[in-house]
N, C-alpha and C positions, 0 to 999 in steps of 0.2 A: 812300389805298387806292383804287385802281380796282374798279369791280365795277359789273355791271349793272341793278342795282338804282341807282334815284337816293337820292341820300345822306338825303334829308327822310323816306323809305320804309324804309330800313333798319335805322334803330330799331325799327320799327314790327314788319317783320318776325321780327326776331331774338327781340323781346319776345312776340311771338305763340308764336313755335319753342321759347323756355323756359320762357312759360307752360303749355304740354303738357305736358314734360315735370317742371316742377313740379306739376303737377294731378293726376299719373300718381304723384310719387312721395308727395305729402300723400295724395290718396285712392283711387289703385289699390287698394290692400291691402283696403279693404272690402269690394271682392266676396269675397275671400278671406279669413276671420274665423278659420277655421278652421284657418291657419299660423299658425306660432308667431310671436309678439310680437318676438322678435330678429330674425329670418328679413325679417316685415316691415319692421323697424327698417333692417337691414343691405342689403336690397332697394333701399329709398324712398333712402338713402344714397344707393345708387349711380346711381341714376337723376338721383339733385337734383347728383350730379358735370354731368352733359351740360347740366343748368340751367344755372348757372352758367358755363360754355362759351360758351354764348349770352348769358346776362342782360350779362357783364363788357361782351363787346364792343358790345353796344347799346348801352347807359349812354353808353362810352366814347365810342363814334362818335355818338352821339344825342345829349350835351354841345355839341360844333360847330356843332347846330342849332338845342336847345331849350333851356329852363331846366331846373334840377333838378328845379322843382314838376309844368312843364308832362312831365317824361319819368315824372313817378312818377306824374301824373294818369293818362298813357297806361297803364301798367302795371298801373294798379289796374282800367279799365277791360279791358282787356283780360284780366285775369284772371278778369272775372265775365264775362264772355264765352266764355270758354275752360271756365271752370266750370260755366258755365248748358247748353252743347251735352255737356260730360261727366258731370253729374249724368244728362242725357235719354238719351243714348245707351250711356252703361258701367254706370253704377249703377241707369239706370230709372226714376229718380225724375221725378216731374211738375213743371215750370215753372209755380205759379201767378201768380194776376195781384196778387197781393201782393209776389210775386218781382219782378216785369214791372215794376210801380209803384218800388220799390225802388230799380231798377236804373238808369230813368227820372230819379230822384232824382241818382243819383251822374252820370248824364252831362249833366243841367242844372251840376252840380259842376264837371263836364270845361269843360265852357261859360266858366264863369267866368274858367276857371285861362288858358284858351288866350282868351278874345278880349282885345283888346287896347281899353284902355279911353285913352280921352284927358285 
């Protein structure tokens, strides 16, 4: 596949584009408590369609360059990233430094997964 984006970056990206819209469809709906439980069901559905759009072909093209661990280390990072700026900005909730520490944790985690040891 050609495309502008260089191939090591394009996991990276795609995984960033469906963790939105996974984060929109797990926790959009709680601004909104007030629709009905199906509505939001049937909603987060169809959002987590366009997830997946993106998650397959990451995976897929991001294989050719990482391991499975090293592509679902990214994923997991990247979704508390993607969560930590959607908690402050949609739902308003505060980052604290228990969060902050936390998160710290998991990318010393990332660390591991990805350096290459001898």
């Amino acid at each position: 596949m050609t495309t502008l984006i260089p191939p090591a970056l394009l996991p990276i990206v795609l995984l960033f584009l469906s963790n939105v819209f996974m984060t929109f469809a797990w926790y959009g709906h709680l601004k909104h408590k007030s629709s009905p439980l199906l509505i939001a069901i049937a909603a987060s559905w169809g959002i987590a369609f366009f997830e997946y759009c993106l998650a397959v072909p990451a995976n897929r093209f991001g294989s050719e360059i990482y391991s499975t661990a090293q592509l679902k280390t990214m994923q997991e990072v990247i979704t508390l990233l993607v969560f930590a700026g959607f908690s402050v900005l949609w739902l308003k909730e505060p980052i604290g430094w228990n969060h902050l520490v936390g998160f710290a944790f998991i990318a010393l985690g990332a660390y591991f997964i990805f350096h290459k040891w001898a």
